[in-house]
PyMOL Python script that loads the backbone (N, CA, C, O; Angstrom):
from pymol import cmd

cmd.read_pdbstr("""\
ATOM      1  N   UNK A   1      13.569  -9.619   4.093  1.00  0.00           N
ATOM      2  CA  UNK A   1      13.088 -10.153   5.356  1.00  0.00           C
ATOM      3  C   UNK A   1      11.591  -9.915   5.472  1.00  0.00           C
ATOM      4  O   UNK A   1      11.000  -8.835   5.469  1.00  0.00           O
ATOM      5  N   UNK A   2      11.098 -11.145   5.574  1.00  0.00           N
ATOM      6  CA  UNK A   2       9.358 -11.014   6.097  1.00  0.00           C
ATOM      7  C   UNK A   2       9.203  -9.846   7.506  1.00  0.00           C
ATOM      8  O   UNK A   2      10.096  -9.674   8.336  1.00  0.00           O
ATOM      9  N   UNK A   3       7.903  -9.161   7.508  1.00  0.00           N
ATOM     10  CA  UNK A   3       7.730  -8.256   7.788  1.00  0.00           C
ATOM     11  C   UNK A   3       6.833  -8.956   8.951  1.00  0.00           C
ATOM     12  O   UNK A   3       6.915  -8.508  10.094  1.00  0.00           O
ATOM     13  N   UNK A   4       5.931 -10.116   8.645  1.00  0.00           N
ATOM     14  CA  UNK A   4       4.728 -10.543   9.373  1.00  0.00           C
ATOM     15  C   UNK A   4       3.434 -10.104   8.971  1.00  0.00           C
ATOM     16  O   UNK A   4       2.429 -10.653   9.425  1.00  0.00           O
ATOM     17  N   UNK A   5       3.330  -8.561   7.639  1.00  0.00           N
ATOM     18  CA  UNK A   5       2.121  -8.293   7.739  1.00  0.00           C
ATOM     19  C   UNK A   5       1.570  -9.022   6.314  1.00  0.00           C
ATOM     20  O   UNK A   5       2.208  -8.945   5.264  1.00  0.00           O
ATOM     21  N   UNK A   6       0.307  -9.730   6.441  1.00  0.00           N
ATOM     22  CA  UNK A   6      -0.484 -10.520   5.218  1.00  0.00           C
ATOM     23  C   UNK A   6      -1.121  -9.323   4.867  1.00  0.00           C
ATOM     24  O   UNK A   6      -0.780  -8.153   5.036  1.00  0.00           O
ATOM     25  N   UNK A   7      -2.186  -9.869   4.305  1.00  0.00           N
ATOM     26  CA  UNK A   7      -3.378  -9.170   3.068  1.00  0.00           C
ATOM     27  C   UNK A   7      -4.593  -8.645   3.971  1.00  0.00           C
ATOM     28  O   UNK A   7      -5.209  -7.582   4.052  1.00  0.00           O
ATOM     29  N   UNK A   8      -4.648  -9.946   4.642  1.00  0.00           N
ATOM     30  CA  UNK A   8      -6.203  -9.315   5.492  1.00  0.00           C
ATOM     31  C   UNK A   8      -5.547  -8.405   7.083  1.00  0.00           C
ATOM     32  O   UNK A   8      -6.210  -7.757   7.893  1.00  0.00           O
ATOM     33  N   UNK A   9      -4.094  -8.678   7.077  1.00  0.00           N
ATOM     34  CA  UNK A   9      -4.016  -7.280   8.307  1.00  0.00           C
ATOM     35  C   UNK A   9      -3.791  -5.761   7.578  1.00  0.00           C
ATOM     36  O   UNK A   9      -3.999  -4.672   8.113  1.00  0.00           O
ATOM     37  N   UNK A  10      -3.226  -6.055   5.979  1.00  0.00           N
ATOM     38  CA  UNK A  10      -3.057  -4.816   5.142  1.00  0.00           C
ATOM     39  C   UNK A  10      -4.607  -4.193   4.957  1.00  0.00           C
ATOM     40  O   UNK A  10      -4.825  -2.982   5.000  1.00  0.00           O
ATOM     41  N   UNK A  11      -5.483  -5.043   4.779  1.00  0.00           N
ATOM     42  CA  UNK A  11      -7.205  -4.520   4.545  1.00  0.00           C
ATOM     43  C   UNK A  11      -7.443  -3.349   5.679  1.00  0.00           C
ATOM     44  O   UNK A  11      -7.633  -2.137   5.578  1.00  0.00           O
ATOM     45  N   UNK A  12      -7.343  -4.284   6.854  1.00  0.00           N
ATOM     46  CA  UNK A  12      -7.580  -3.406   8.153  1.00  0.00           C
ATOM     47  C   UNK A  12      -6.517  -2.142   8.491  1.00  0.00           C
ATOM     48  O   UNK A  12      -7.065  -1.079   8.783  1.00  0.00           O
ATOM     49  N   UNK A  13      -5.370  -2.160   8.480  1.00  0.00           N
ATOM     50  CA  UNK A  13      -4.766  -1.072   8.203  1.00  0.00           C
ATOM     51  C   UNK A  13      -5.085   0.029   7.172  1.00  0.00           C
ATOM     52  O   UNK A  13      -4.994   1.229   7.434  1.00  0.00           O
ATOM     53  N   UNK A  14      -5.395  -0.377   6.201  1.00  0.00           N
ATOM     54  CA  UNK A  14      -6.021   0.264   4.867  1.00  0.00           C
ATOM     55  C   UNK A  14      -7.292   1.151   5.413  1.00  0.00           C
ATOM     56  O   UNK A  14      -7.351   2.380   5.377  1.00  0.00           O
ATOM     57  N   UNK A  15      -8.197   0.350   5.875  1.00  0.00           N
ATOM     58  CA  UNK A  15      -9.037   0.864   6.504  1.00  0.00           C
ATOM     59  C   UNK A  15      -9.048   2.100   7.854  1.00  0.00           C
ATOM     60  O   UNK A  15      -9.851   3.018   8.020  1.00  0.00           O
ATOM     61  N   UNK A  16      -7.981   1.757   8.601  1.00  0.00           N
ATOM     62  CA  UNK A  16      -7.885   2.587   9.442  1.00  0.00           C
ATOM     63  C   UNK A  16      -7.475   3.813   8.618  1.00  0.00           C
ATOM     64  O   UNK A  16      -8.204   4.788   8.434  1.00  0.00           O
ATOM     65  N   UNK A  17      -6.544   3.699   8.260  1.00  0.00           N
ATOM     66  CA  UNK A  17      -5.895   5.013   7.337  1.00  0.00           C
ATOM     67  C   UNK A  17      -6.734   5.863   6.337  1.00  0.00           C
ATOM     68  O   UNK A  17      -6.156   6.778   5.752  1.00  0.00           O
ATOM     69  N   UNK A  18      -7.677   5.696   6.166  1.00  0.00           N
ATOM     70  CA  UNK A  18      -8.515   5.847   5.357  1.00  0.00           C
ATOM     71  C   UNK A  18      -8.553   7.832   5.541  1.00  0.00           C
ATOM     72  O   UNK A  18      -8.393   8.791   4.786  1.00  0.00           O
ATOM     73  N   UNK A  19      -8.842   7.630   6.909  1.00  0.00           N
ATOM     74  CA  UNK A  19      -8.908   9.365   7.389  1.00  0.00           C
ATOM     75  C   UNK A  19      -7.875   9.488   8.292  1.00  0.00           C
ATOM     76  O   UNK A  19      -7.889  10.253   9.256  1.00  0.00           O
ATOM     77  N   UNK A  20      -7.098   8.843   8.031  1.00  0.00           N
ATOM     78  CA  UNK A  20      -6.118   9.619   8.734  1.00  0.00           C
ATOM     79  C   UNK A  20      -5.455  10.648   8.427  1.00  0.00           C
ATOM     80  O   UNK A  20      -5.038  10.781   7.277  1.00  0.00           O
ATOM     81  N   UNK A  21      -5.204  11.661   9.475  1.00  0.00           N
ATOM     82  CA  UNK A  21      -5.101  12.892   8.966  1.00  0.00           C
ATOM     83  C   UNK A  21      -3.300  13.702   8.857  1.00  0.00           C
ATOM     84  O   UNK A  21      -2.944  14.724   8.271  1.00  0.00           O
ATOM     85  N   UNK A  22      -2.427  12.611   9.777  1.00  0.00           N
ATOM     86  CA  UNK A  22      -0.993  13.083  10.335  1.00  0.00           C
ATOM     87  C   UNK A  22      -0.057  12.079   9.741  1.00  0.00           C
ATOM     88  O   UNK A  22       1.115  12.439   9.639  1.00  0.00           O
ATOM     89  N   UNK A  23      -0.421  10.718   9.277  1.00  0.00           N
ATOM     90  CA  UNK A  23       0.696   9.843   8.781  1.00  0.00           C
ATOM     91  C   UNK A  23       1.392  10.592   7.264  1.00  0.00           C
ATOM     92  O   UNK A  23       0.620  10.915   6.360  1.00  0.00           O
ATOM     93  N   UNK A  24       2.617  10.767   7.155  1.00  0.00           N
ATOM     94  CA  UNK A  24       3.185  11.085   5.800  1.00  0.00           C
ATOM     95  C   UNK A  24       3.947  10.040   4.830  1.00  0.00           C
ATOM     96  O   UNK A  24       4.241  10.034   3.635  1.00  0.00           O
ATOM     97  N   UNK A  25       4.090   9.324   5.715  1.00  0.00           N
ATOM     98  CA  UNK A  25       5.137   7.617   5.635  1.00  0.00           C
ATOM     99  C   UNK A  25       4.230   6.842   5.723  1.00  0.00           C
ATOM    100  O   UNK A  25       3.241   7.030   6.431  1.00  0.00           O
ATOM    101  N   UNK A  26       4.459   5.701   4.910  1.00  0.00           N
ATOM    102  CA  UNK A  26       4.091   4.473   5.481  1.00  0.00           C
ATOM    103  C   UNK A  26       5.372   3.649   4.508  1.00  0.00           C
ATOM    104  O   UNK A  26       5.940   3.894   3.443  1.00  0.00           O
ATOM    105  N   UNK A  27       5.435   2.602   5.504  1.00  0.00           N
ATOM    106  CA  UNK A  27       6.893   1.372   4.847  1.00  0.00           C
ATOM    107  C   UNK A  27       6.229   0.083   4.759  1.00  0.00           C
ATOM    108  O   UNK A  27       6.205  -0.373   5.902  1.00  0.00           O
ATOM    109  N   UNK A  28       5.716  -0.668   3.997  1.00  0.00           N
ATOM    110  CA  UNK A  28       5.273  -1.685   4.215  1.00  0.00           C
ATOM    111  C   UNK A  28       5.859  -3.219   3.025  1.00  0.00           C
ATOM    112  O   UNK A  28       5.273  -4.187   2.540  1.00  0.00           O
ATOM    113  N   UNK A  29       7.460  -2.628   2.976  1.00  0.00           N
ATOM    114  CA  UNK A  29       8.533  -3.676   2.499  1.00  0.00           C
ATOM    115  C   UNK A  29       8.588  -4.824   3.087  1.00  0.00           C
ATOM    116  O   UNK A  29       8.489  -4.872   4.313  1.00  0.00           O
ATOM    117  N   UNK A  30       8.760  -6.003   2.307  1.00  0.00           N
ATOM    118  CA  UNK A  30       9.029  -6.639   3.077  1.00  0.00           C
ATOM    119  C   UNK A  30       8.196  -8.009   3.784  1.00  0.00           C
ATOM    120  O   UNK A  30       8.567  -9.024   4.373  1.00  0.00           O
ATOM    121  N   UNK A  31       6.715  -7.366   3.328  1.00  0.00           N
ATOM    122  CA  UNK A  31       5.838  -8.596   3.879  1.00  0.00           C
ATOM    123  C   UNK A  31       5.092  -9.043   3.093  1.00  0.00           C
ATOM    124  O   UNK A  31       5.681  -9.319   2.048  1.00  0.00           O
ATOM    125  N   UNK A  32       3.860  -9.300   3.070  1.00  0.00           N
ATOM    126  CA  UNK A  32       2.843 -10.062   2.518  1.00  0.00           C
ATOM    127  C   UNK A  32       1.446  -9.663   2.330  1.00  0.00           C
ATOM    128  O   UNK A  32       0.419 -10.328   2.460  1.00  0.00           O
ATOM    129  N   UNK A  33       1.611  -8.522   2.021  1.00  0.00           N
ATOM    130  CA  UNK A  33       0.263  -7.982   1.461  1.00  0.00           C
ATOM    131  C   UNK A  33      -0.648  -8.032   0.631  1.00  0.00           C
ATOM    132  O   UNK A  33      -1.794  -7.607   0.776  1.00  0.00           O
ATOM    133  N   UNK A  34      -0.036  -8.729  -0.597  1.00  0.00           N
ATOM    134  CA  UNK A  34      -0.478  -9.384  -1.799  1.00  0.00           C
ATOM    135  C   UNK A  34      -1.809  -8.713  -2.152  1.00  0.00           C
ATOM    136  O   UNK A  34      -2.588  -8.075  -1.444  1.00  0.00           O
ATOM    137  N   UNK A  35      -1.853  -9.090  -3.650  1.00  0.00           N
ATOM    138  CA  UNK A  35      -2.860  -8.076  -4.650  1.00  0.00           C
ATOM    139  C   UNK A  35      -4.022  -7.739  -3.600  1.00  0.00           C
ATOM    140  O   UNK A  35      -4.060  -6.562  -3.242  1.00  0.00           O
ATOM    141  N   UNK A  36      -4.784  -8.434  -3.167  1.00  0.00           N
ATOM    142  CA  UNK A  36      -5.938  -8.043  -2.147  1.00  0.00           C
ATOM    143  C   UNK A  36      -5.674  -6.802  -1.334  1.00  0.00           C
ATOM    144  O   UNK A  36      -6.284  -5.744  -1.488  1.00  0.00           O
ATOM    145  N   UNK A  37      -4.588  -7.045  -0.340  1.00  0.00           N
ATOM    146  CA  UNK A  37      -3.921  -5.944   0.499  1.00  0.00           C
ATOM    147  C   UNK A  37      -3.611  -4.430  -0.233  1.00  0.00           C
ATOM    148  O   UNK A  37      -4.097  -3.330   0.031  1.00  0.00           O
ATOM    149  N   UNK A  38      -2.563  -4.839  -1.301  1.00  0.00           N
ATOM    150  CA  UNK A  38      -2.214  -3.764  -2.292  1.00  0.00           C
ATOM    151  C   UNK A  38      -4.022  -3.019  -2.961  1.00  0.00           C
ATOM    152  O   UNK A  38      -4.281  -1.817  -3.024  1.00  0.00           O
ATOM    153  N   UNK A  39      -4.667  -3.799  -3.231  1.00  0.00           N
ATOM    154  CA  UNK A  39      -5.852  -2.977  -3.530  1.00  0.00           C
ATOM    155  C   UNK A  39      -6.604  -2.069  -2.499  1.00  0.00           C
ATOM    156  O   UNK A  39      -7.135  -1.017  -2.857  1.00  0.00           O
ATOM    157  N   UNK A  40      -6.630  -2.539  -1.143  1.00  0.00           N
ATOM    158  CA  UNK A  40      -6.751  -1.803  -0.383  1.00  0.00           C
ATOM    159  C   UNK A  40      -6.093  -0.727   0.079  1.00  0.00           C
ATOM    160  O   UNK A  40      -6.716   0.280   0.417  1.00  0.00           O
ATOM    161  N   UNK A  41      -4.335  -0.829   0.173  1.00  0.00           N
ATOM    162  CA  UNK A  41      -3.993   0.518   0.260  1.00  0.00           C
ATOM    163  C   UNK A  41      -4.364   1.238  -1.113  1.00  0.00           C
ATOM    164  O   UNK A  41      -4.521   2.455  -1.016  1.00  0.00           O
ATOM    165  N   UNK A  42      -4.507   0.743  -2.222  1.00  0.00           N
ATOM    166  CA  UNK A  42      -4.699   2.137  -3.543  1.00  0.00           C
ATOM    167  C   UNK A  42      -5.982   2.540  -3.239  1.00  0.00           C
ATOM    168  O   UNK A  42      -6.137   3.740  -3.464  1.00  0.00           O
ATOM    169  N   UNK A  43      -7.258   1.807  -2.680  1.00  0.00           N
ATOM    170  CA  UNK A  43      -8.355   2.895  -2.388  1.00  0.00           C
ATOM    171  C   UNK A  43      -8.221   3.618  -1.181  1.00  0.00           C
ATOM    172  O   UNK A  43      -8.802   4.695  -1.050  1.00  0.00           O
ATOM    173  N   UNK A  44      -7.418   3.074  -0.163  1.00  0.00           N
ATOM    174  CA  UNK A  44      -7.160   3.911   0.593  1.00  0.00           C
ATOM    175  C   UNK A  44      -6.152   5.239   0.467  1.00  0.00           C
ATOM    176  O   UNK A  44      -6.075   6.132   1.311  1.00  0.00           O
ATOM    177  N   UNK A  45      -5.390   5.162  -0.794  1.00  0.00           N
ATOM    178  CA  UNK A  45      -4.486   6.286  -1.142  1.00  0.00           C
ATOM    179  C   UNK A  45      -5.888   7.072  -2.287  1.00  0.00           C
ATOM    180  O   UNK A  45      -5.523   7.965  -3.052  1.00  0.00           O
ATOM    181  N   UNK A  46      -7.102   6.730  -2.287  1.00  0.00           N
ATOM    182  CA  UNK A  46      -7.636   7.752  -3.034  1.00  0.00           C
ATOM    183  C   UNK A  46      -8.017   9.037  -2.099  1.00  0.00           C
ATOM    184  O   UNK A  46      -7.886  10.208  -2.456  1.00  0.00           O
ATOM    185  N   UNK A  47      -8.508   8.603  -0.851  1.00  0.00           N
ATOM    186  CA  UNK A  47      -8.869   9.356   0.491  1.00  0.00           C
ATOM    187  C   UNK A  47      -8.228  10.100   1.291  1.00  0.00           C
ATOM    188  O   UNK A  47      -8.491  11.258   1.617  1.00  0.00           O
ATOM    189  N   UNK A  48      -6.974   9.125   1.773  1.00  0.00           N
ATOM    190  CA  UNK A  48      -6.211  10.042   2.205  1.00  0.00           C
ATOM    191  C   UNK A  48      -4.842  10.938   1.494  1.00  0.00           C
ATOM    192  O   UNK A  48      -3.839  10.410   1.014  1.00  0.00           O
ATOM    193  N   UNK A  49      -5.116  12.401   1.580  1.00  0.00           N
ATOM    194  CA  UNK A  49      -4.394  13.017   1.278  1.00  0.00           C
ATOM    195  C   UNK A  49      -3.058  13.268   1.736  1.00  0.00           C
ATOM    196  O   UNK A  49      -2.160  13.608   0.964  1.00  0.00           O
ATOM    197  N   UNK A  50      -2.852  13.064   3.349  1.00  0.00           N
ATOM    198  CA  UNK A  50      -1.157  12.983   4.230  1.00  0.00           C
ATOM    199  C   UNK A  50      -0.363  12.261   3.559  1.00  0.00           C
ATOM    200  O   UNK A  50       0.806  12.607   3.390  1.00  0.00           O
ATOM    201  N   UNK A  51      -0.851  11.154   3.069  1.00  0.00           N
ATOM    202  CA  UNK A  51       0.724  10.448   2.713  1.00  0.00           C
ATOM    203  C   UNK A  51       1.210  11.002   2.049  1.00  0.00           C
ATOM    204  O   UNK A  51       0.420  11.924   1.851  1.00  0.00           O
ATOM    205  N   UNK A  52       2.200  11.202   1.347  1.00  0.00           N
ATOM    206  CA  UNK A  52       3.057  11.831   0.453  1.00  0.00           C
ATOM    207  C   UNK A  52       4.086  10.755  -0.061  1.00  0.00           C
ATOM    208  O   UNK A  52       4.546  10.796  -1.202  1.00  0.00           O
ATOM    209  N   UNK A  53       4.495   9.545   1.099  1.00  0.00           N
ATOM    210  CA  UNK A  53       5.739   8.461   0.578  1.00  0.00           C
ATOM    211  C   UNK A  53       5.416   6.982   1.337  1.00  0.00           C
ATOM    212  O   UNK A  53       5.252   6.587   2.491  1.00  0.00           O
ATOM    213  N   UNK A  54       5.427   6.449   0.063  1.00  0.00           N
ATOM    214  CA  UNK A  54       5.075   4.540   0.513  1.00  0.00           C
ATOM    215  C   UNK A  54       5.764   3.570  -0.296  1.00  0.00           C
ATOM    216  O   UNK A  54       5.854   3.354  -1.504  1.00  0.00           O
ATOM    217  N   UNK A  55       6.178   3.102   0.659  1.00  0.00           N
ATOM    218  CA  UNK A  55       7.081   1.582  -0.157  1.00  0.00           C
ATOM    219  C   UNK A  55       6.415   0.531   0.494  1.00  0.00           C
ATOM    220  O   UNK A  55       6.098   0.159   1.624  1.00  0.00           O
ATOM    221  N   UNK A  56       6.325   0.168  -0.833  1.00  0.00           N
ATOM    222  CA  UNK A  56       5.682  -1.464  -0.385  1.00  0.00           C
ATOM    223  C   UNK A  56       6.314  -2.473  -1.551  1.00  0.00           C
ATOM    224  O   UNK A  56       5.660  -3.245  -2.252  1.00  0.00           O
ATOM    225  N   UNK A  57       8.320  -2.186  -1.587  1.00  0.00           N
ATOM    226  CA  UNK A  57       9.361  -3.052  -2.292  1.00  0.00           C
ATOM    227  C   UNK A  57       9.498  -4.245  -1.423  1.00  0.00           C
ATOM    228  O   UNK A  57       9.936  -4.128  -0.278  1.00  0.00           O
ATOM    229  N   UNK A  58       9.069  -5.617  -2.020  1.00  0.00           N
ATOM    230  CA  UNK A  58       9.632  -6.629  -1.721  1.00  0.00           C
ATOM    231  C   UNK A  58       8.392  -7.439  -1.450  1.00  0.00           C
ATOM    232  O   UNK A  58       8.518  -8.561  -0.962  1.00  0.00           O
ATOM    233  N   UNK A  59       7.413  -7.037  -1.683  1.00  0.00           N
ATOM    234  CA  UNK A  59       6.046  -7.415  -1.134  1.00  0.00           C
ATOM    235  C   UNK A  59       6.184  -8.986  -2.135  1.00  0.00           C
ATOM    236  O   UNK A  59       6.387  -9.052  -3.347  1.00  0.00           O
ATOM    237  N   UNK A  60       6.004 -10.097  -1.189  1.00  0.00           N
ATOM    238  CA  UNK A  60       5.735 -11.373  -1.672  1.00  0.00           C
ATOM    239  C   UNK A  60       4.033 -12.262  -1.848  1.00  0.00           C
ATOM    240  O   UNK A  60       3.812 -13.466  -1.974  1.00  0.00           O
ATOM    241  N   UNK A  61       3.210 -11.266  -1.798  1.00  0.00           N
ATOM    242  CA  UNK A  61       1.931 -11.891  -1.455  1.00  0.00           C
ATOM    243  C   UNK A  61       2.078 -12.808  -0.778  1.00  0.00           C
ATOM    244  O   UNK A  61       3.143 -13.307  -0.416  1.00  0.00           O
ATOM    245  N   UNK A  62       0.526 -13.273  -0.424  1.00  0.00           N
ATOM    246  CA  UNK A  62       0.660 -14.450   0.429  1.00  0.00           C
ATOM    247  C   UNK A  62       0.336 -15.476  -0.447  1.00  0.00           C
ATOM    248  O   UNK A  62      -0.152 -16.471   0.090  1.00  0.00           O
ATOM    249  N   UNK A  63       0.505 -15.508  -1.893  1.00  0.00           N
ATOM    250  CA  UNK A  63       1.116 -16.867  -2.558  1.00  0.00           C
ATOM    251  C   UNK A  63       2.211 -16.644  -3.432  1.00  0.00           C
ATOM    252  O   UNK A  63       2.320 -16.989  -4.608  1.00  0.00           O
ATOM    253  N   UNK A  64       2.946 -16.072  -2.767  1.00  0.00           N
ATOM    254  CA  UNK A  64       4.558 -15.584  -3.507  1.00  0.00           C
ATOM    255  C   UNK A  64       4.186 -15.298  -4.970  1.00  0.00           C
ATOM    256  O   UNK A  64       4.739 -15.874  -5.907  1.00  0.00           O
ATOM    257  N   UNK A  65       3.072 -14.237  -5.136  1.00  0.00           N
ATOM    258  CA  UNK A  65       2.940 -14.197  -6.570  1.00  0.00           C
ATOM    259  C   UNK A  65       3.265 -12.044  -6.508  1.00  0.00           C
ATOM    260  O   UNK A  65       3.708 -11.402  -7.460  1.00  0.00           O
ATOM    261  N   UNK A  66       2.982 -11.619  -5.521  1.00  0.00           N
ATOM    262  CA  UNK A  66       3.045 -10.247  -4.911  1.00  0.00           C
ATOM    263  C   UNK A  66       2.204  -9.410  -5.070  1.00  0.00           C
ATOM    264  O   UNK A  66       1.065  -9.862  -4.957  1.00  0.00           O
ATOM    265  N   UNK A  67       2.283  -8.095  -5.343  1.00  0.00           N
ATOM    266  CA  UNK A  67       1.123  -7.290  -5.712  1.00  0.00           C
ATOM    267  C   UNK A  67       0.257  -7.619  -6.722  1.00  0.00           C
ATOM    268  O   UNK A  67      -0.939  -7.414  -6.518  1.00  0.00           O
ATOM    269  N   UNK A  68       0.729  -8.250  -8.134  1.00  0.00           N
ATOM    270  CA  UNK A  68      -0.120  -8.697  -9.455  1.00  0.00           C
ATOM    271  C   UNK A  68      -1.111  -7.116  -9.790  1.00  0.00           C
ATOM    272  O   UNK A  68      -0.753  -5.962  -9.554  1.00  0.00           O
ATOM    273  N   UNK A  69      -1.970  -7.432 -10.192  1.00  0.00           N
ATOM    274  CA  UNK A  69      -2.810  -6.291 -10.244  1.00  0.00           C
ATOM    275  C   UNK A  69      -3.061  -5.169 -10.081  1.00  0.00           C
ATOM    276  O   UNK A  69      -3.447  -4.228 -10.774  1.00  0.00           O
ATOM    277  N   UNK A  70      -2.580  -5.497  -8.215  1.00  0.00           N
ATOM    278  CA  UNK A  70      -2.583  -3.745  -7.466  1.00  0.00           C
ATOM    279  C   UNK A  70      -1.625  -2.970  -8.052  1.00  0.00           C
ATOM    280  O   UNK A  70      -2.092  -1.856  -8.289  1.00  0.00           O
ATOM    281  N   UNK A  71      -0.419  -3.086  -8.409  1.00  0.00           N
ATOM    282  CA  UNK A  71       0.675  -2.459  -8.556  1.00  0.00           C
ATOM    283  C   UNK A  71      -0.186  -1.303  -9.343  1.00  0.00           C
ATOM    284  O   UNK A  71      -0.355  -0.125  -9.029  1.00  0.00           O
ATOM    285  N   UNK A  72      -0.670  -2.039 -10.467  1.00  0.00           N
ATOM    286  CA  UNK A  72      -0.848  -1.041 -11.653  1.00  0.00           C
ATOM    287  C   UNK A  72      -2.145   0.141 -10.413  1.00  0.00           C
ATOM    288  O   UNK A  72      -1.992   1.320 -10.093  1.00  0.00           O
ATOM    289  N   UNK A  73      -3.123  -0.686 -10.087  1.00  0.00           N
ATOM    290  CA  UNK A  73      -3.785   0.100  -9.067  1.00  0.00           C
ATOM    291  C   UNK A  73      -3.290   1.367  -7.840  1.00  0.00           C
ATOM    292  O   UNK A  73      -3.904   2.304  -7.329  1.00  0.00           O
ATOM    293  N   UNK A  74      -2.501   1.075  -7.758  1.00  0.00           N
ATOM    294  CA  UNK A  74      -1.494   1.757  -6.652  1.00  0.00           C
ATOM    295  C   UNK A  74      -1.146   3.179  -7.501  1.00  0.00           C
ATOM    296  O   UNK A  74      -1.370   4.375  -7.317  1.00  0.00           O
ATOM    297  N   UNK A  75      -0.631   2.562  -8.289  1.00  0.00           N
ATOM    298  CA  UNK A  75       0.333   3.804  -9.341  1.00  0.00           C
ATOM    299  C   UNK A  75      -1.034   5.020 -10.262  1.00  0.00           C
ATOM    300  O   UNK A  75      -0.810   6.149 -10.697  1.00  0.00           O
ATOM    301  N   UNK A  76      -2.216   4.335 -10.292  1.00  0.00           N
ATOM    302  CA  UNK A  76      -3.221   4.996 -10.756  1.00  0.00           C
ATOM    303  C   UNK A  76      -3.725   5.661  -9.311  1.00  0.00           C
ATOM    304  O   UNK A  76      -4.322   6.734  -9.392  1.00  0.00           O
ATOM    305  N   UNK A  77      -3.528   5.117  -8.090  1.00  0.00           N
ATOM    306  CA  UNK A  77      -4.674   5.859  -7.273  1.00  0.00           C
ATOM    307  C   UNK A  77      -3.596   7.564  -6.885  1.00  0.00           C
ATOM    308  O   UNK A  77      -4.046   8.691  -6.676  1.00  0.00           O
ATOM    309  N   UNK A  78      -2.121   7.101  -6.916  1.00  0.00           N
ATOM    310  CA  UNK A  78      -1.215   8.262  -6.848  1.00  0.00           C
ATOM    311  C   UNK A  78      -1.046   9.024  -7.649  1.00  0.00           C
ATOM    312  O   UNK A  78      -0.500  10.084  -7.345  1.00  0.00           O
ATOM    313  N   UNK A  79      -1.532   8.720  -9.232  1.00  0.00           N
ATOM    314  CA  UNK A  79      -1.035   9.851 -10.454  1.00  0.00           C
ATOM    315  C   UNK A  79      -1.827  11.226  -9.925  1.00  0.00           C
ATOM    316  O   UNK A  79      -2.833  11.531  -9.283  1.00  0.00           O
ATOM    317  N   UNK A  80      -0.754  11.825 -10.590  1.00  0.00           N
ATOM    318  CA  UNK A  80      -1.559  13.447 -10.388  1.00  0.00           C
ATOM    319  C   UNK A  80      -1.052  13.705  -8.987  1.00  0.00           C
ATOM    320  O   UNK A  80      -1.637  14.768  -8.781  1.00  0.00           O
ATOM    321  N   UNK A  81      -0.550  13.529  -8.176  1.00  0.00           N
ATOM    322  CA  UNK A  81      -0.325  13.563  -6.694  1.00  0.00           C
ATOM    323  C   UNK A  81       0.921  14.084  -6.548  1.00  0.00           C
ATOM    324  O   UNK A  81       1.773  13.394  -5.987  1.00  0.00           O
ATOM    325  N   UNK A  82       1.221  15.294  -6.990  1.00  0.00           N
ATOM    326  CA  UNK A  82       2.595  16.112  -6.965  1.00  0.00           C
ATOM    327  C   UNK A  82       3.228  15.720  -5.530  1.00  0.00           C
ATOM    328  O   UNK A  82       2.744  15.910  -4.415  1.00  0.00           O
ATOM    329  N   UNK A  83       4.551  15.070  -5.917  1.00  0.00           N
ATOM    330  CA  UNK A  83       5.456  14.889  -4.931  1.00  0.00           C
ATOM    331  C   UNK A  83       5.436  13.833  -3.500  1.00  0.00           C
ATOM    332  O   UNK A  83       5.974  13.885  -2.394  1.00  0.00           O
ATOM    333  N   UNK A  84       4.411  12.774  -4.268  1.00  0.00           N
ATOM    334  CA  UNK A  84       4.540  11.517  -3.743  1.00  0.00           C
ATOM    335  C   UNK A  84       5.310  10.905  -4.389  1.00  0.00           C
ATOM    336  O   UNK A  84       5.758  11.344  -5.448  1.00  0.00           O
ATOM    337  N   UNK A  85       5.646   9.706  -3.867  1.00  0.00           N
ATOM    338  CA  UNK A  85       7.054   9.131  -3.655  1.00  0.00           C
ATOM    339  C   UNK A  85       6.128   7.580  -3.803  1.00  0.00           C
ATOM    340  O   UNK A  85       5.504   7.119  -2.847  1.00  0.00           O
ATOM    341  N   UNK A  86       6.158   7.204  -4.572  1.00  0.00           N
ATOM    342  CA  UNK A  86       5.450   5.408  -4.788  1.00  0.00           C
ATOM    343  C   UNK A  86       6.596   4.574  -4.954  1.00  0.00           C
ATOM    344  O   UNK A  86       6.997   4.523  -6.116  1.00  0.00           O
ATOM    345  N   UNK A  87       7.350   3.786  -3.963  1.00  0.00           N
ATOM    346  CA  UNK A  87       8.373   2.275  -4.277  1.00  0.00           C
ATOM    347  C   UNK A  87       7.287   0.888  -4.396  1.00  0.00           C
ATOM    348  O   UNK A  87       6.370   0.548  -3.648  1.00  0.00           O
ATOM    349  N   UNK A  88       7.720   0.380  -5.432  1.00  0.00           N
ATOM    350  CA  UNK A  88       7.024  -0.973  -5.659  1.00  0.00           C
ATOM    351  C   UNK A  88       7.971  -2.139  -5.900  1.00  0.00           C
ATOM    352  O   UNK A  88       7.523  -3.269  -6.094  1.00  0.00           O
TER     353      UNK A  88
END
""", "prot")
cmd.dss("prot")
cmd.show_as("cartoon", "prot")
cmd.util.cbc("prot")
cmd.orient("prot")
């Protein structure tokens, strides 16, 4: 099930999160974040340290092609990150 969220509302979320200091979760299954979006949460998972667990299974980009690129980006910005939890 579509979620509603695209690429350029994943940027701005990305951005907010950046310093955030209390989120441990984030779920972002389900929508449309596509490689652009997905690149933004992996630089935003270089910064912030809270998260610990993120799914972003089912992600269709917004040209049904999905993460492409980021994935591998995602999984590099988490290595080394004892006891995070990455779903793709």
């Amino acid at each position: 099930m579509f979620g509603g969220l695209k690429s350029e509302h994943t940027v701005v979320l990305a951005d907010a999160l950046k310093t955030h200091k209390h989120l441990t979760k984030l779920k972002l299954s389900g929508n449309k974040c596509g490689s652009e979006g997905g690149m933004a949460i992996a630089d935003m998972l270089r910064t912030n340290t809270s998260l610990t667990w993120l799914s972003i299974e089912g992600d269709r980009g917004d040209n049904e092609i999905g993460l492409g690129e980021a994935e591998q980006a995602l999984r590099n910005a988490v290595k080394g990150r004892d006891g995070f939890e990455l779903k793709l």
